[in-house]
C-alpha positions in Angstrom: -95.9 6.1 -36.2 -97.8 5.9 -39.4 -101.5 5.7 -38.8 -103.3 8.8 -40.7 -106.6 10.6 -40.0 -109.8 8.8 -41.4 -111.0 12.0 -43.3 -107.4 12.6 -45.4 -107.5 11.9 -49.7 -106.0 8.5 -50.9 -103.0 11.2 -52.3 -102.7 12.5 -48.9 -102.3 9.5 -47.6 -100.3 7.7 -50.2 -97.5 10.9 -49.5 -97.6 10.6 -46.0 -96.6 7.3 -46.1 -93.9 7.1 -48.6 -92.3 10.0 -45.7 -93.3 7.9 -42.8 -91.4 4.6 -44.6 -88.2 7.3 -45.1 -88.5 9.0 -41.6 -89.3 5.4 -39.7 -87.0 4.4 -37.1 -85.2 1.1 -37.9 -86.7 -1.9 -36.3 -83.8 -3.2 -33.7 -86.2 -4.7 -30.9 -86.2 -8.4 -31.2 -88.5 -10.7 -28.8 -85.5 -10.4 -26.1 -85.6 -6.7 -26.0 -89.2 -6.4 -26.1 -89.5 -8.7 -23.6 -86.8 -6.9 -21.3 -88.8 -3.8 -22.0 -92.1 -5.0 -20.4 -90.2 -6.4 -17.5 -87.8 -4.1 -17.0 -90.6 -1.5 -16.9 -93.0 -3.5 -14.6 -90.0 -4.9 -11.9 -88.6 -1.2 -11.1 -89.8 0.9 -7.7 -93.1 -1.1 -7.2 -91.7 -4.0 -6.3 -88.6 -3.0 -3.9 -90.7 -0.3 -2.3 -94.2 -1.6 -2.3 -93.6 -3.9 0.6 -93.6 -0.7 2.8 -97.1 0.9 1.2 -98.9 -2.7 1.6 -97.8 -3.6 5.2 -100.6 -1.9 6.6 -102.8 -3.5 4.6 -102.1 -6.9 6.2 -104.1 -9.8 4.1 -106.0 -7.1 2.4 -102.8 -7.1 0.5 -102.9 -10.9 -0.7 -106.8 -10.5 -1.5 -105.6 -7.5 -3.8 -102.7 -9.3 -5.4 -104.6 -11.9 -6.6 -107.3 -9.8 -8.4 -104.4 -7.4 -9.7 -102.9 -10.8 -10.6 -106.0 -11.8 -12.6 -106.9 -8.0 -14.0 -103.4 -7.2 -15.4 -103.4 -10.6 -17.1 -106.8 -9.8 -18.8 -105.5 -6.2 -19.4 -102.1 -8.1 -21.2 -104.3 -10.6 -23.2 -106.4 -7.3 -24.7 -103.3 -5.4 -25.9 -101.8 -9.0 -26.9 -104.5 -9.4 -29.5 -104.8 -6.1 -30.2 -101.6 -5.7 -31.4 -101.7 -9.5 -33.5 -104.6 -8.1 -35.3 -103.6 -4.3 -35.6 -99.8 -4.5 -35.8 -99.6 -1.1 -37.8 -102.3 0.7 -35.5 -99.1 2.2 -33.9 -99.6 0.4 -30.1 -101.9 1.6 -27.8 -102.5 5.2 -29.0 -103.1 3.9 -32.6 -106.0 1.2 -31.1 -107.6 4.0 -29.1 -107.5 6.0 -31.9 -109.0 3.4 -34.5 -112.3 2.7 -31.9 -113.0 6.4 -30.9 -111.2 8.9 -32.7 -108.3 11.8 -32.0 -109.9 13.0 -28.7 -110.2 10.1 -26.6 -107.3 8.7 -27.9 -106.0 11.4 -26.6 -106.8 11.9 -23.5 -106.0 8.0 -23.0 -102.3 8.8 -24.5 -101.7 12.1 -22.4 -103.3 10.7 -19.3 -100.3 7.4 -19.7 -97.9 10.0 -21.0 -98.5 11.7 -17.1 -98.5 8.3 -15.2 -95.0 7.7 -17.1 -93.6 11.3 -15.7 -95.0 10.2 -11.9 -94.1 6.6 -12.2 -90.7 8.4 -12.8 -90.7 10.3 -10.1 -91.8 7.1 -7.7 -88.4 5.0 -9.7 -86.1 8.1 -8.4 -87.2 8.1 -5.0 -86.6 4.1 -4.6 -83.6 4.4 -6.2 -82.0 6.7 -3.9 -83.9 5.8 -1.3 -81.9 2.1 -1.6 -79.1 4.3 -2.0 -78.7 5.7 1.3 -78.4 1.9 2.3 -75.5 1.8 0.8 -74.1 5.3 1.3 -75.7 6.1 4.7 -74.1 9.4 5.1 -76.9 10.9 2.4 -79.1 10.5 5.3 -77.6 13.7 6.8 -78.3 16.1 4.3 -81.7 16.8 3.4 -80.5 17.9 -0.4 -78.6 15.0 -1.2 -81.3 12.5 -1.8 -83.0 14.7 -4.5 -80.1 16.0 -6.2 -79.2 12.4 -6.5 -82.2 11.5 -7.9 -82.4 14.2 -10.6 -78.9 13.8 -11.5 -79.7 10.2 -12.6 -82.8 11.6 -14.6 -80.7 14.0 -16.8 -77.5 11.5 -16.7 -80.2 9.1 -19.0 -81.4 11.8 -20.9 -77.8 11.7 -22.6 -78.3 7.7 -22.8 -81.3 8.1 -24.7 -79.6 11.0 -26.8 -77.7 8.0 -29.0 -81.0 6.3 -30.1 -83.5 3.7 -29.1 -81.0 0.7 -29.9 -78.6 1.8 -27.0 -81.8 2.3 -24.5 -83.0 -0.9 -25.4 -79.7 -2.6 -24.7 -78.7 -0.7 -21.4 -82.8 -2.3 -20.8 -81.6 -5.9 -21.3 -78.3 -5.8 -19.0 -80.4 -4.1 -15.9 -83.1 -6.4 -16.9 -80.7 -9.1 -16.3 -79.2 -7.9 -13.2 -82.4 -6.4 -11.5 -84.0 -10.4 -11.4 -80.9 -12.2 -9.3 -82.1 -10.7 -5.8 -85.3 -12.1 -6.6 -84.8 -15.6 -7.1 -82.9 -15.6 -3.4 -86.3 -13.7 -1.8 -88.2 -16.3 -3.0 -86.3 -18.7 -2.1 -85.8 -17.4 1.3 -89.6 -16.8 1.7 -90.1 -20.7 1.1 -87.7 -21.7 3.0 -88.4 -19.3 6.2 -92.2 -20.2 6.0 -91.6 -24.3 5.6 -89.1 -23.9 8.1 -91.4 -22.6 11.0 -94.1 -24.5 9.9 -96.1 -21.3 8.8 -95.3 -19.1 12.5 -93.4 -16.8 10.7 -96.5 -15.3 9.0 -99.0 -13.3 11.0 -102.6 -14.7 12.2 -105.3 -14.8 9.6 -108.2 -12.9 10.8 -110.8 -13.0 7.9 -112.5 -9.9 9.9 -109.5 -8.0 8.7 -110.4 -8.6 5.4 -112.9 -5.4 3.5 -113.3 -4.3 0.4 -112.2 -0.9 1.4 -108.8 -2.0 2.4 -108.3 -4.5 -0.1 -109.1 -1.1 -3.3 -106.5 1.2 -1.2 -103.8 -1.8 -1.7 -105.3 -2.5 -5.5 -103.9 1.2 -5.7 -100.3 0.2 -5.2 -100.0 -3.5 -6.5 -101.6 -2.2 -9.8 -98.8 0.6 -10.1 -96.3 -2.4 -9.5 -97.5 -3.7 -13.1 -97.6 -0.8 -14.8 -95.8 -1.4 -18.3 -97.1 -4.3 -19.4 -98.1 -2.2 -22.4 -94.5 -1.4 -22.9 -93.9 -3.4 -25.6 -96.6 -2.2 -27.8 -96.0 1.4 -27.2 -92.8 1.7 -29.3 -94.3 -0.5 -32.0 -92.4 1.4 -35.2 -89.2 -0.4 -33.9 -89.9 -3.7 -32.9 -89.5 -6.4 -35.6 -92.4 -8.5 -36.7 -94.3 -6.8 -34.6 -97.5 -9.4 -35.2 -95.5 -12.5 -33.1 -93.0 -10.4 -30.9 -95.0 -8.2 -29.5 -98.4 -10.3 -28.2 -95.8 -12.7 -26.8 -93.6 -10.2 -25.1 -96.5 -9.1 -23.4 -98.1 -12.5 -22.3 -94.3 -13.6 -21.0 -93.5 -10.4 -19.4 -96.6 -9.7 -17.5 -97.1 -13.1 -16.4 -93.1 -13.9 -15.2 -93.7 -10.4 -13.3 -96.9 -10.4 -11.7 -95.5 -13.8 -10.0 -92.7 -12.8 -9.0 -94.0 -9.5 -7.8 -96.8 -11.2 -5.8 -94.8 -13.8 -3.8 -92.2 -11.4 -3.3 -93.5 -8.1 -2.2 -96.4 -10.3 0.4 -93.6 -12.5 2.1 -91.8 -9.2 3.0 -95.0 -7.0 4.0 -96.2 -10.5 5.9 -93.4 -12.1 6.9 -91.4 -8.6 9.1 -93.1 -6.6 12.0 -95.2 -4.2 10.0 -93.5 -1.1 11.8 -90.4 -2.5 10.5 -91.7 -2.4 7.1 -93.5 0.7 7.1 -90.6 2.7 8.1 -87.7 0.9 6.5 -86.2 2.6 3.6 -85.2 -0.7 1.6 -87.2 -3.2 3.0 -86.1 -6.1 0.2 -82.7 -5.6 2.3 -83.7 -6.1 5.1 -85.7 -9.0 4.7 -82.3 -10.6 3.5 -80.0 -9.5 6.0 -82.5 -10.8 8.7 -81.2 -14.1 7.8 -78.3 -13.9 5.5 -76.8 -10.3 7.1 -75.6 -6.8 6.0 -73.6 -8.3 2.8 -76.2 -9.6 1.4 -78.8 -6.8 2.1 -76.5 -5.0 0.3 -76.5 -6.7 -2.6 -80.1 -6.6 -2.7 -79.6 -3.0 -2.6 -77.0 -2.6 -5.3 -79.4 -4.7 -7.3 -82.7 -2.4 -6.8 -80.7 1.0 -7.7 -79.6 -1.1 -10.5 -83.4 -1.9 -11.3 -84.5 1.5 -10.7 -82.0 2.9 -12.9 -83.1 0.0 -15.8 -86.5 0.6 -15.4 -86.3 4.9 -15.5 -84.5 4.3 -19.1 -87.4 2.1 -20.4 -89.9 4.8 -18.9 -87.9 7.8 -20.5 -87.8 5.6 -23.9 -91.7 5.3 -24.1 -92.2 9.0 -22.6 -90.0 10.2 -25.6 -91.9 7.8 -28.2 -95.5 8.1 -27.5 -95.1 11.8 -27.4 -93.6 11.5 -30.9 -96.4 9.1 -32.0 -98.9 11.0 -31.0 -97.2 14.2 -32.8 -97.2 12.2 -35.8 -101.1 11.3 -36.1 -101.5 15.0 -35.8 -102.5 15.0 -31.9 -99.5 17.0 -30.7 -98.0 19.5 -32.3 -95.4 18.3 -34.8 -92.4 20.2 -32.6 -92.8 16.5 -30.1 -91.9 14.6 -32.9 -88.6 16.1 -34.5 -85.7 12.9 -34.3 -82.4 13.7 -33.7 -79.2 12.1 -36.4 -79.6 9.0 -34.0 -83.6 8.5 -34.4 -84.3 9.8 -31.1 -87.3 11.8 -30.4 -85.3 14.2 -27.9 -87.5 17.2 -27.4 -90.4 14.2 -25.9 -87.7 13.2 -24.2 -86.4 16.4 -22.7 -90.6 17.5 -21.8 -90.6 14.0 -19.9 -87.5 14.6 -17.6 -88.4 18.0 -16.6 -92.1 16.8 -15.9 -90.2 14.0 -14.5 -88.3 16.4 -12.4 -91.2 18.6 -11.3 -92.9 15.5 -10.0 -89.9 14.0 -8.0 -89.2 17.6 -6.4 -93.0 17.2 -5.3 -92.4 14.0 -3.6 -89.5 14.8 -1.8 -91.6 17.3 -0.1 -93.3 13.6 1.7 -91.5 11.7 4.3 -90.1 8.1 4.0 -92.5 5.8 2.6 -95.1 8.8 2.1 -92.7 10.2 -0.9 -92.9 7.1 -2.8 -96.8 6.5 -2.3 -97.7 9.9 -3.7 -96.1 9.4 -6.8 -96.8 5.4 -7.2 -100.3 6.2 -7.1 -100.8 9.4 -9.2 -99.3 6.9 -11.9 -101.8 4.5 -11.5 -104.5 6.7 -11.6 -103.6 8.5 -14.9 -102.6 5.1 -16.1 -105.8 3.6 -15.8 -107.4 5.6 -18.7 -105.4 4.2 -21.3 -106.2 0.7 -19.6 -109.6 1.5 -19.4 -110.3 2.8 -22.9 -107.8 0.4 -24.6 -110.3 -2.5 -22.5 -113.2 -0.7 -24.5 -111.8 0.0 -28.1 -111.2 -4.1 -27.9 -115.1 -3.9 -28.0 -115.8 -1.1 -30.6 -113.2 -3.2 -33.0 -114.7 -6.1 -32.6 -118.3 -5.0 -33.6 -116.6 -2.9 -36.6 -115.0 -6.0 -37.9 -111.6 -5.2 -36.9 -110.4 -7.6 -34.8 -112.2 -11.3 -34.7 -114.9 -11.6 -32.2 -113.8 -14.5 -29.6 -115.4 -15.0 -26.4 -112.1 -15.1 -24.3 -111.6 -12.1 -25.5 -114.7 -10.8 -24.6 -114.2 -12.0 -21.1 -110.4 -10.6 -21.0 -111.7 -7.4 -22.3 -114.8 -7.1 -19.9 -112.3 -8.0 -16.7 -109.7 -5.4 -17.8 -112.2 -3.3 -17.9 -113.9 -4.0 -14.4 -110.5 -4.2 -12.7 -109.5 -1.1 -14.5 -112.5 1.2 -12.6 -112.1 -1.3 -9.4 -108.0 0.2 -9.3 -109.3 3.6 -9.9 -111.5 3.6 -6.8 -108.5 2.6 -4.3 -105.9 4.8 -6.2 -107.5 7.5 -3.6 -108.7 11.1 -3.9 -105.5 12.9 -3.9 -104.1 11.1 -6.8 -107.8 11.3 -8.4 -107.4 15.1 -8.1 -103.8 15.3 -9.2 -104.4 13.1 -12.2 -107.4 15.4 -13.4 -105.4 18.4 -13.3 -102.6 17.1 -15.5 -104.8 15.5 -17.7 -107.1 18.5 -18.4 -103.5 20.6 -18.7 -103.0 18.7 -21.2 -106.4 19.5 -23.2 -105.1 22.9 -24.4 -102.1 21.3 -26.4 -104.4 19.1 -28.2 -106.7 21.9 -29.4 -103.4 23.3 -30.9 -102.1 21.3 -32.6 -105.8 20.2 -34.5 -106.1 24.4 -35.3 -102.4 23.7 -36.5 -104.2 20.9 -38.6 -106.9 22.6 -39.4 -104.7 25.0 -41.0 -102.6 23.1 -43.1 -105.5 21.1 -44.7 -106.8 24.4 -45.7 -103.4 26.0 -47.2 -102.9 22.5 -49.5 -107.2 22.3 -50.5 
């Protein structure tokens, strides 16, 4: 990325960016793969295993849909904007960065940079975790599952190894294939609940309903959006970034949160909860109720065909936001070396062994408990690039940077609510998690500004 410190010399500034135009990765994401990016990244684990975490919840579930529905929108509308009016900010990092300076953008960046290593670990687990449907004998050995898992982490390092054009493709085709299964749930769904004149779903009780219960499924549905940021995170190599990447957004957050909504409710509503809870692909068996084992199985192949989409898109931005962040001068500069094919592999390398840390930690849960832990320690660090980026909307648009607009008041102000609102019901543990790898990564950031420090003084 190119954005510079406020405090360098026009010279300094004027050399660093006749490197950055040499170094630059070429721009080879159109609006197709920009958009396959945000929905490849959003429709991953969270919506094939997040009928199993919201069944308890009952209604609270629908209740929390809706405002994750409404919140996420507002949240896609800020970075929309933002990245219309900022286009060379460098995405999110760069707006955090423009509205409060190195160290909140930091801890906003390194914060997302650990929900991308959990949300990670939560796409393993789902993946495998459909896999067994297909391949029950991994059921029997308590090793296979994991070693599974990591081998698909380290089999898309060397994917990513060749450059951000073959990630974004390999994005597009499991893009592609991950959305067929949906279109027959849906259907399905409709069908079953006009069929049976509404009996198929359980009785409303609005007593049910609290505002405890509906925050603890906020929690989950929000991590089921995660990435619809995605598009302005690897902003260096997206082409006219100005149009492509506010619309990318807007399409791919709104065609998700849909389908996500109607989706993951008609399987936590319409099965026995206990069924739900404890199945280990519940997407497939909400098919083969009605349509049998064949086609629960092809729901199956589908989701470890989305799973496996959706961890390439999430190692791509763990490898570039590292990078970008190296480049301002926030990391040290190590992050941001580029192999002969453009790719940033030592960010990507730190992100699948965090990534693997994280999924060996999960595996150490049971069933749906495995998944949970890591869904919502990535919505918790999450939120505080969601949260800031909400509040640099504000800062810009008192310094002039961006045009003041009153929907954009109101998006910003709602992205901002829903983004503390989420916090609340991501729970405790992930709260506590979250802080820890945050504030780990606190000491890197003081190094690499001595590291800065240093080199201003050696060229005054």
């Amino acid at each position: 990325m190119t954005v510079q410190p406020m405090h360098e010399s026009s010279a300094r500034v004027a050399h660093v960016g006749v490197d950055a135009q040499r170094m630059a990765p070429k721009r080879t994401f159109g609006i197709w793969l920009a958009s396959a990016l945000v929905v490849g990244n959003i429709i991953g684990a969270g919506i094939f295993m997040l009928p199993g975490g919201l069944a308890p919840f009952g209604y609270n579930a629908v209740v929390a849909w809706m405002l994750t529905l409404v919140g996420t929108m507002c949240l896609a509308w800020v970075y929309a904007q933002l990245a219309r009016h900022l286009p060379d900010a460098g995405g999110a990092f760069g707006f955090m960065r423009l509205a409060f300076g190195e160290g909140v953008a930091f801890v906003g960046a390194w914060g997302y940079i650990v929900s991308i290593w959990a949300a990670n670990a939560a796409l393993t687990v789902t993946g495998v975790s459909y896999l067994t449907r297909l391949v029950p004998s991994m059921t029997t050995n308590a090793w296979a599952s994991p070693l599974v898992a990591l081998t698909c982490i380290w089999a898309l390092v060397a994917v990513h190894a060749r450059g951000a054009r073959a990630a974004g493709v390999l994005q597009l085709v499991t893009t592609v294939v991950k959305l067929l299964p949906f279109v027959a749930i849906i259907g399905l769904a409709f069908w079953r609940l006009f069929a049976s004149r509404g009996a198929v779903l359980p009785a409303f009780h609005a007593s049910a309903l609290s505002l405890s219960g509906t925050a603890g499924a906020a929690g989950l549905t929000l991590f089921a959006m995660l990435g619809l940021e995605s598009a302005t995170v690897p902003a260096d190599v997206v082409e006219n970034p100005t149009r492509v990447i506010p619309l990318a957004t807007m399409l791919g957050t709104g065609l998700c949160a849909i389908v996500s909504l109607i989706a993951t409710c008609a399987v936590a509503l319409m099965l026995p909860t206990a069924v739900v809870a404890a199945s280990r692909a519940p997407l497939s068996d909400f098919i083969a109720v009605s349509w049998g084992g064949i086609a629960g199985g092809f729901v199956a192949i589908c989701a470890v065909v989305s799973c496996f989409g959706c961890l390439n898109g999430w190692l791509l931005l763990g490898g570039e936001l590292p990078a970008a962040m190296a480049d301002a001068g926030t990391l040290p500069t190590w992050f941001s070396a580029r192999n002969g094919a453009g790719a940033p592999m030592r960010s990507v390398l730190v992100c699948a062994i965090m990534t693997t840390l994280l999924t060996s930690m999960a595996y150490t849960r049971v069933g749906v408990g495995a998944y949970n832990f890591a869904a919502l320690l990535a919505a918790a660090t999450g939120l505080l690039l969601y949260g800031i980026c909400a509040l640099a909307v504000f800062r810009l648009m008192r310094d002039g940077r961006v045009p003041k607009s009153r929907g954009l008041v109101v998006a910003g102000g709602g992205a901002f609510v829903f983004s503390l609102w989420a916090l609340y019901g991501s729970g405790w543990e992930a709260l506590g998690w979250g802080a820890v790898l945050t504030a780990a990564g606190w000491p890197v950031y003081r190094l690499a500004a001595r590291h800065g420090a240093t080199d201003s003084s050696s060229h005054s």
